[in-house]
N, C-alpha and C positions, 0 to 999 in steps of 0.2 A: 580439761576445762579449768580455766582461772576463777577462783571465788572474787580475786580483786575485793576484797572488803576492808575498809576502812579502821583504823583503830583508833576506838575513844581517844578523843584529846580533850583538853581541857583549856579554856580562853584564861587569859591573866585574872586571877585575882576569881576563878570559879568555883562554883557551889561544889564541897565534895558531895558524893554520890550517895552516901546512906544519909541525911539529911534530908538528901532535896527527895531521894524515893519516899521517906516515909510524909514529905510536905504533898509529893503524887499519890496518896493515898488518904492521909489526913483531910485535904482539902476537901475532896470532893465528899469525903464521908460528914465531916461535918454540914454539910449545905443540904445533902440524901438525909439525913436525921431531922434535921430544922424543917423540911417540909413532906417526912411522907407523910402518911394517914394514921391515924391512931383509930381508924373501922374498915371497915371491909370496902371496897371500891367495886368496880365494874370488870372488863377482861375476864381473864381466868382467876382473878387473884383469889376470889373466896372460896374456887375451888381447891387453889394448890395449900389454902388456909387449913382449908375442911381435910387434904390428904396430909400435911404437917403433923398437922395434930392429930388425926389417927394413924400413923404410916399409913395411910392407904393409896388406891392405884390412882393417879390420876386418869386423865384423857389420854387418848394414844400420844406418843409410842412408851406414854407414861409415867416418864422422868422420875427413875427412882432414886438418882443424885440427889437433885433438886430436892424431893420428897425428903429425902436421910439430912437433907443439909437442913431445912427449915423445918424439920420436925426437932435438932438440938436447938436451935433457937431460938424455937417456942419454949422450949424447959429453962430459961431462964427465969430467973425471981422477982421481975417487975415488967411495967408494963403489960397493956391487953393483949391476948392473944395475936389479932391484926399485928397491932404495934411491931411484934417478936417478928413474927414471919416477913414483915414488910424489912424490916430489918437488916434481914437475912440477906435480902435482895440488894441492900445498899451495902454491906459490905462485901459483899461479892460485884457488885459495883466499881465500889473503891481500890479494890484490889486489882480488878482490870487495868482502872488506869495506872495501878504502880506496874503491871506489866507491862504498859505501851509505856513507859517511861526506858522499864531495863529495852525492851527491845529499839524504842528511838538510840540509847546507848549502844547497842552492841550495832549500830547503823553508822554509826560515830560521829553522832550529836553529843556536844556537848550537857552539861545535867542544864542547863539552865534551858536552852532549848525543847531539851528533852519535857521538863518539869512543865513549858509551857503547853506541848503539846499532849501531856496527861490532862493537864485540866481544860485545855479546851475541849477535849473527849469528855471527859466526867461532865462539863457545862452545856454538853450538844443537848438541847431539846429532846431530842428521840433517846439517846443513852439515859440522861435523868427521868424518863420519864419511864423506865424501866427498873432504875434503882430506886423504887419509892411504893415499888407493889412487888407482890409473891408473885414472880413472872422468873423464866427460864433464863430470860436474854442476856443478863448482867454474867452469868454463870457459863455460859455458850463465849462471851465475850474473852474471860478472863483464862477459860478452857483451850482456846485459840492460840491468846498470842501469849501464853507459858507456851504453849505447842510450839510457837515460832520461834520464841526467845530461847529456847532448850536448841533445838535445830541450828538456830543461827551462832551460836557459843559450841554446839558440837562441831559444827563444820569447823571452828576455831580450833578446837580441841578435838581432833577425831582417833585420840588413843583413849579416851575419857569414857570405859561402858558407861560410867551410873547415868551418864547425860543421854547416850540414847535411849540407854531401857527406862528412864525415867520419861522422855518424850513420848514414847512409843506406850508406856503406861497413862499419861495423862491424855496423850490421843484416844486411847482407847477410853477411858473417861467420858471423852467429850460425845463419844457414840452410844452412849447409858442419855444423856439429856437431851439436846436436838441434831439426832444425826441428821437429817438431810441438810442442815446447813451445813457442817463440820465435812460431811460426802463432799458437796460443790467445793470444800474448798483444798481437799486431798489435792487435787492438780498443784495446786499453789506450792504446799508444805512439801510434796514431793519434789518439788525443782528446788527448793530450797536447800534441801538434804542432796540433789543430785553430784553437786562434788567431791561427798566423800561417800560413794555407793561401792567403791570395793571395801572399804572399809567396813559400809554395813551389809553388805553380801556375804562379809565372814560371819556377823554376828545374826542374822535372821533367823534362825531358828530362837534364839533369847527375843529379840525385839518381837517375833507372833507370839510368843507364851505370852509376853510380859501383855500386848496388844490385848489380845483372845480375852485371858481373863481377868485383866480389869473392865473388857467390853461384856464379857456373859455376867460376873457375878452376880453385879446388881439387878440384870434379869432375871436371871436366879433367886434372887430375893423376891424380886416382885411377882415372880410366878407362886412361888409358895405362900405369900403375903396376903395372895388373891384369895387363897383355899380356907385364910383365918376367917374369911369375912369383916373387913374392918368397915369402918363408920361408909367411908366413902369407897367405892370398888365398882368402876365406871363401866364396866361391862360383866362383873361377876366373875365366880374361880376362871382363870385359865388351865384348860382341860387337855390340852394335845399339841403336836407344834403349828398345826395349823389356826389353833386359835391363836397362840404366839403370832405366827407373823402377821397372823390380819391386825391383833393389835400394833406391835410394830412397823408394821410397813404404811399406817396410817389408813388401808383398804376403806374404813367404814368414813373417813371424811374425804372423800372424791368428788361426791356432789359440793362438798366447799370449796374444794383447791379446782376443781374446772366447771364451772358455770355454763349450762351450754348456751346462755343467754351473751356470754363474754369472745370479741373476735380480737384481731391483730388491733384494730382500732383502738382497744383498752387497753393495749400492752404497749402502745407507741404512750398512751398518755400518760402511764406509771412510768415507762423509762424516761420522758419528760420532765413529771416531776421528783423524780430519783433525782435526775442531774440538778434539779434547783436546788434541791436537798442537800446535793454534796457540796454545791455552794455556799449556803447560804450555815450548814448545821455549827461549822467551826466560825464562822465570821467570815467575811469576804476577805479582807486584810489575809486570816489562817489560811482561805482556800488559794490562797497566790501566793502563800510564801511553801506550798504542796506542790503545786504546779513547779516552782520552783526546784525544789527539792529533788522532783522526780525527774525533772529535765537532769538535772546534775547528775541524779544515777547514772544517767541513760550518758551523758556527754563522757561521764565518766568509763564511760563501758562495765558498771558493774550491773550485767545482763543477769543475773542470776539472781540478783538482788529485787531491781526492777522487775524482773520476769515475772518475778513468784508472786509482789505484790499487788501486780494486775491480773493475775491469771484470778486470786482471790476475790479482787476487787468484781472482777467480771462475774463470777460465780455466783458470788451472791447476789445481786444485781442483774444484769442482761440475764444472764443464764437462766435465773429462779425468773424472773417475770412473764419469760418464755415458757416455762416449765409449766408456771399457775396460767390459771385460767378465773382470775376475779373479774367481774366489773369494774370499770374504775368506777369509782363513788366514796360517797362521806366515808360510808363505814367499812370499806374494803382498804381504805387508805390507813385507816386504824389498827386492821389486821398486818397490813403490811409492811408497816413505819419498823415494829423492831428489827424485821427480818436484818437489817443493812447497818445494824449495829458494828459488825468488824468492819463495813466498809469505811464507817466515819474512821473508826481505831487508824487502818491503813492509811487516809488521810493525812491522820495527827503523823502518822512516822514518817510519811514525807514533809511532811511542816516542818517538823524537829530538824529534817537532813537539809531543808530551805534554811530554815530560819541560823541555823552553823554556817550554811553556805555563804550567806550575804555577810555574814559579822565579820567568816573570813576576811573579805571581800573587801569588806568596806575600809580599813588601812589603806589598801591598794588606792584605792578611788579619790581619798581624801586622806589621805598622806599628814599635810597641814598640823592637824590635830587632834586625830580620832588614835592613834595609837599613841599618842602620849596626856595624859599620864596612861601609866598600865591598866587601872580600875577603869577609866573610860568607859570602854568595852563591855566589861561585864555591868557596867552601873545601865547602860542604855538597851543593853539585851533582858535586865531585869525589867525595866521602867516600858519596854516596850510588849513583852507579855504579861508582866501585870495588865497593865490596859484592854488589851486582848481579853483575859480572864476575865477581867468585870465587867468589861461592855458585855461579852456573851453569858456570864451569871445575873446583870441585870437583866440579857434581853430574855431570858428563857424561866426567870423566878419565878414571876404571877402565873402562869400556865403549866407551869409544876408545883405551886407551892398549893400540897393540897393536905396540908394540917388541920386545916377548919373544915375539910368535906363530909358532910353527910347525906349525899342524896340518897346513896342507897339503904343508909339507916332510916330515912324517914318515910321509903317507900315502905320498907319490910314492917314498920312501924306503923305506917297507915293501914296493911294490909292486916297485920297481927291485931289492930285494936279494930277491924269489921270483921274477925272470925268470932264465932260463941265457944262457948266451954267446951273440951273436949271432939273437937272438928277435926276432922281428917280433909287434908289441902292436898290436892294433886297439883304439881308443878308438870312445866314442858317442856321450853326452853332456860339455855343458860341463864339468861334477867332472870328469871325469878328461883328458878335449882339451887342456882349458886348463892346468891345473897342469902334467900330464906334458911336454906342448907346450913349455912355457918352459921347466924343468929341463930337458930334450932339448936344444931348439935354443936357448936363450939361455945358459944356463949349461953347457952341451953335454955335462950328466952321461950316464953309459951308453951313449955316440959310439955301440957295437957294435950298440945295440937300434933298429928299424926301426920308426919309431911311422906308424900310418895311421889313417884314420877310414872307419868302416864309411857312417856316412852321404854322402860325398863332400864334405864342408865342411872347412872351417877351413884344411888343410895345402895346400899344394902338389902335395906329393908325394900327388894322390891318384888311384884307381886306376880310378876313373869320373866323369863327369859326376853331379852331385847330383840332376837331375832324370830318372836312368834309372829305368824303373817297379821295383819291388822285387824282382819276381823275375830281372828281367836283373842286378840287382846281386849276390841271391844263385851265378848262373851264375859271375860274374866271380871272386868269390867262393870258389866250389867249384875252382873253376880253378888260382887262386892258390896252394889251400894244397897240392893235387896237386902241382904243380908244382917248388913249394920245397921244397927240405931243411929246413931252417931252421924251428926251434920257434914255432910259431903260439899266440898267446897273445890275448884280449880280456875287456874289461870286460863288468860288465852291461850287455844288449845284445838289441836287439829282431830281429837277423837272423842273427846266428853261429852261436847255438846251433839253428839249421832248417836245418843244410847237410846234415845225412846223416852227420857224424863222433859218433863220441865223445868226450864231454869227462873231462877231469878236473879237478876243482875244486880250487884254491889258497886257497880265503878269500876272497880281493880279485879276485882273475883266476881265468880259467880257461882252459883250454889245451885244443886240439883233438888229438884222439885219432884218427890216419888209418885205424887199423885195430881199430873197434870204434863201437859205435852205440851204447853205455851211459854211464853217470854214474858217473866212479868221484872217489873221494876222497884227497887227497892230505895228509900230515902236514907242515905248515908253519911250525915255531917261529916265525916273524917275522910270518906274521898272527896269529898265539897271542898273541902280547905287544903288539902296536897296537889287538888289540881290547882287549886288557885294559885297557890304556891308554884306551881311548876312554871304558870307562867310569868310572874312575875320575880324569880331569879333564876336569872341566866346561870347555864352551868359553867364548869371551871373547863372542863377538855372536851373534844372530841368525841367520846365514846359516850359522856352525860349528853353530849346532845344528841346522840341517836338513840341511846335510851329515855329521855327526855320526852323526843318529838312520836316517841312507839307510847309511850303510857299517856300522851293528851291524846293519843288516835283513838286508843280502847277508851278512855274516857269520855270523848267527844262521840263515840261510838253509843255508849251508855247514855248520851245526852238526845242522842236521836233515837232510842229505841223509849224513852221518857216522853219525848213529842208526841208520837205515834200513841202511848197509849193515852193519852187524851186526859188522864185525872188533869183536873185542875191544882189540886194542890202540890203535885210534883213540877208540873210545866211553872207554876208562879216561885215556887222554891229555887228550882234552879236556870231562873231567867239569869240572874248575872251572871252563871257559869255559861250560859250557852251567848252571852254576847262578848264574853271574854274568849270563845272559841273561835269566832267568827270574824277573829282577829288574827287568826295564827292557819297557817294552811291548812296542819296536821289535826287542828280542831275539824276545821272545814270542810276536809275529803273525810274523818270518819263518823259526821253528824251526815253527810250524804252518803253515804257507805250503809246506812242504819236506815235509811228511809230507802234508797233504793232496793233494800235486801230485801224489805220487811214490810214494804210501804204499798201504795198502790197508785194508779194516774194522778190520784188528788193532789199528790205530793211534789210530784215530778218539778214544777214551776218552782219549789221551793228549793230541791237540789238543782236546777240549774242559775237562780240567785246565787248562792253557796259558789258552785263551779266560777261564775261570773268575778266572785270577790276571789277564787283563789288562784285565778290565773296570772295574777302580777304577783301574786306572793311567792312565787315557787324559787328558790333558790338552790345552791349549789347541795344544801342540805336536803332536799329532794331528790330519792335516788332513783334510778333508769324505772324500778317496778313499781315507783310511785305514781310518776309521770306518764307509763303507760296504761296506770289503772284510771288518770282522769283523763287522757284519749277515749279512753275506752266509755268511759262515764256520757262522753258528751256524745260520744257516737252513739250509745244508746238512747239516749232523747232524740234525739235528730231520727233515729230509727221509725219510735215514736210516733214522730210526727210526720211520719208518709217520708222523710228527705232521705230516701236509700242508697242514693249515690252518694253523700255527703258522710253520711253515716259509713260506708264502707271505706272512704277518704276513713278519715277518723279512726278507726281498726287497726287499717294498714299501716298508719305511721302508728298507731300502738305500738302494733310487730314488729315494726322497725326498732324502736327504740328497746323494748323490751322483749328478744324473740323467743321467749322462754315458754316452755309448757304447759306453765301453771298460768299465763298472762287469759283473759278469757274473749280476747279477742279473736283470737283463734276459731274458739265455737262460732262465736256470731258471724264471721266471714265464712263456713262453713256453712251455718243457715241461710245466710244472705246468696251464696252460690245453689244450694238447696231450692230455695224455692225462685231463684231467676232461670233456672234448668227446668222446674213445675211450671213453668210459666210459656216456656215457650215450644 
């Protein structure tokens, strides 16, 4: 089989090639510096903060690269902790795109092409917004296409071991941080290698040594890492190899990656907007000069070339979205945006092999004056991916430039200044684990407060095994807060509020009551003013508004659980909080959420006012189990009110839209069939 692969050449009057790589590097790191965060953000980032700074284990399948690389990072001598670890991320960023740079070259793009097509990658929306937080993907990114660039220079050179055992060492690499991407795209990198396979048929016993153990050590590290106990240690020692692969093999997050609420229908609309994505991520202009590029492989016949770079392409994209099982919605599109980071990368190299193509090209076409003088060409291939660069650095800056961000400091901030001295906080989910986590132990604000987690993940310090069945957790539990003196306090949470105390509600927290079984309400100036705040600034991305729109619900929740208990001095206190709720959906379904839970007939007129204002409000940020839960709402009024056929309407399209287990329309179309069977 023919590699037919092209050799660099160079346009009149072009950039040498160690200049403009280190311009594919510089560039994009200085723009990653200028705007990440100097605090802790949302995603994983506070967790992979929290395992930095102690080496500890993250979330499956662990990432102890990631962890080793932003744990030196953080031992630098300036800057805040966040700062170092976010850091970390942008120059493993930057470095990506100096490898899409060498491999656009060893494509044989010119550097000036090439140099365009790193920075349009460093500038894509979804890439930057990766290199600016303690995230895997900049590192998975750069892990890749050294893999490819090593490959594609070996098959050049196929008398050259250091090149393979060095591929075969940094693949294996890349199976320590996120192998299931790195799996999907094994098809790829092996077609790319398949021209010189007798070559490496002689040498495979070297290329699996070299593989093997750069892919176990680091698990090997993090298995024994587990048995020190460090700060963070997300499921505790791993004990056997079966605890191993369920960590690695990702086993304990399945209810994430398939939804059984999610059909084909969701995965038509992610591959939809995947393809808008790959249009639109490098600029339209970059996405035609790719199309381009790839057509010319392909005209070209270099099949091996093209092959390898669609088979990746597909992998990570068609293949994974078939694989998952998300809903599409606001915040699954969140989870998903990094997954497809090599695919923009692949993109940019066929850019790079367009963007050579046409310059070729263009002499022929316009003869006249375009090949003389000799600068020409290279002055118009500058002046044309310049523009490139800055239209897509302009269009992507405000929606990455999040220097100024504090939302989650001023959540953690609100929350820290309604605990009292010496409170013990049980966290649940990631929103509150993760940020509290890091301001606790990395920034060690509020030393006095005793942070735990109700499900046995994330801390050290936790008070059971994660896999005890729920009710031995709850015992543990009930145990615990008898036992203490000490102010018990926790977030929203699927097992605190079933222990048998009474709570009193803070807004954000709420605090168990030893000697009482009811719901009382507490007056809290500092959730009064961060909700306020919530709604009057809009957050900076994506992932603040779905943490945004969840802490006005608990809040707006707390606003209707204040109605109900009828004090007058609480209901006139936080009247503007409740007509500033009743302006925003996520106010509106969780102030009727709080009467219908807790409320009685009296009430019902008042949740369906509420329902009435928030049905024009619902937007795209409204996700399937929102939308099903105010079906569900109305079909219970409608119940109600004798209209049972209507009501059972109303259920149904619940289920439809949200056919999940936990939706509760399910029970009531089970009653509703229940007693029309009693009936007849």
């Amino acid at each position: 089989m023919r590699f037919n692969l092209p050799i660099p050449r160079r346009l009149p009057g072009d950039l040498i090639s160690v200049p403009a790589f280190a311009a594919a590097v510089i560039g994009p790191l200085g723009a990653y510096v200028l705007t990440l965060p100097r605090t802790v953000v949302l995603e994983d980032d506070g967790l992979f903060l929290m395992a930095g700074a102690s080496l500890g284990v993250a979330h499956p399948p662990g990432y102890p690269l990631y962890t080793l690389i932003c744990h030196l990072f953080m031992q630098l001598p300036f800057g805040t902790p966040a700062f170092l670890g976010h850091l970390s991320s942008a120059v493993l960023g930057a470095l990506a795109c100096g490898a899409v740079f060498v491999c656009a070259r060893l494509l044989g793009a010119a550097s000036v092409p090439a140099l365009v097509a790193a920075w349009l990658f460093g500038a894509s929306e979804h890439v930057w917004s990766q290199a600016i937080i303690a995230e895997v993907y900049t590192l998975n990114a750069l892990l890749f296409f050294a893999t490819y660039g090593l490959l594609l220079y070996g098959v050049r050179q196929p008398q050259r071991d250091w090149v393979w055992l060095t591929a075969a060492v940094v693949y294996g690499l890349s199976l320590t941080n996120h192998w299931p991407l790195m799996a999907l795209a094994a098809p790829g990198l092996a077609l790319v290698a398949l021209p010189a396979w007798r070559m490496l048929l002689r040498r495979w016993p070297l290329l699996l040594a070299g593989l093997l153990s750069s892919a176990v050590l680091p698990y090997v590290w993090m298995v024994r890492r587990s048995h020190q106990n460090p700060l963070l240690n997300f499921y505790g020692p791993i004990d056997s190899l079966r605890d191993l692969w369920f960590y690695i093999s990702r086993s304990g997050y399945s209810h994430i990656d398939l939804s059984p609420s999610a059909g084909w229908g969701d995965r038509l609309q992610f591959l939809q907007w995947l393809g808008h994505e790959t249009v639109w991520q490098l600029t339209l202009p970059g996405f035609i000069l790719a199309a381009v590029g790839l057509w010319s492989l392909l005209y070209r016949r270099q099949w091996v070339v093209a092959g390898s770079g669609l088979l990746v392409f597909l992998g990570n994209s068609v293949v994974l979205v078939v694989l998952l099982g998300f809903d599409f919605d606001y915040f699954h599109l969140v989870l998903f945006r990094p997954y497809s980071l090599v695919c923009y990368g692949l993109v940019a190299l066929w850019l790079a092999v367009g963007f050579h193509f046409l310059l070729d090209r263009l002499p022929i076409w316009l003869p006249f004056t375009f090949s003389r003088p000799a600068w020409l060409k290279s002055f118009v291939a500058v002046l044309a991916g310049v523009g490139m660069a800055m239209f897509a650095v302009q269009a992507h800056w405000q929606s990455n430039d999040r220097a100024g961000s504090h939302f989650t400091e001023r959540y953690a901030e609100t929350v820290f200044e309604l605990l009292p001295r010496d409170a013990v906080l049980f966290t649940y989910g990631d929103p509150d684990s993760i940020p509290f986590g890091y301001y606790r132990f990395v920034e060690d604000r509020r030393p006095d407060v005793t942070l735990l987690n109700t499900q046995g993940l994330v801390f050290s310090n936790r008070l059971y095994n994660w896999r005890l069945p729920r009710e031995r957790k709850q015992k543990v539990l009930r145990e615990f807060v008898n036992k203490t003196e000490r102010p018990v306090f926790f977030t929203d949470d699927s097992i605190m509020p079933y222990l048998g105390f009474g709570i009193r509600h803070h807004g954000f927290v709420k605090e168990i009551v030893r000697a009482g079984t009811q719901i009382e309400v507490a007056i809290q100036p500092a959730g009064k003013r961060f909700f306020e705040e919530l709604l009057s600034h809009p957050p900076q991305d994506r992932r603040e508004w779905h943490e945004r729109n969840r802490q006005i619900s608990l809040f707006a929740n707390y606003l209707g659980l204040a109605m109900l208990s009828g004090a007058t001095t609480s209901v006139e206190w936080l009247q503007h909080s409740v007509a500033l709720a009743e302006q925003n959906i996520h106010g509106l379904m969780g102030m009727a959420d709080a009467l219908l839970g807790h409320g009685d007939p009296s009430h019902y007129a008042q949740i369906e006012a509420w329902l009435e204002k928030a049905k024009p409000l619902q937007d795209e940020l409204v996700d399937k189990e929102q939308r099903a839960r105010f079906l569900y709402m109305q079909g219970f009024l409608r119940h109600y009110r004798g209209e049972t056929e209507a009501a059972r309407v109303l259920f149904k399209q619940s289920l439809t839209i949200y056919p999940h287990p936990s939706n509760a329309s399910i029970n009531a179309l089970r009653q509703l069939a229940a007693a029309r069977k009693g009936n007849q």
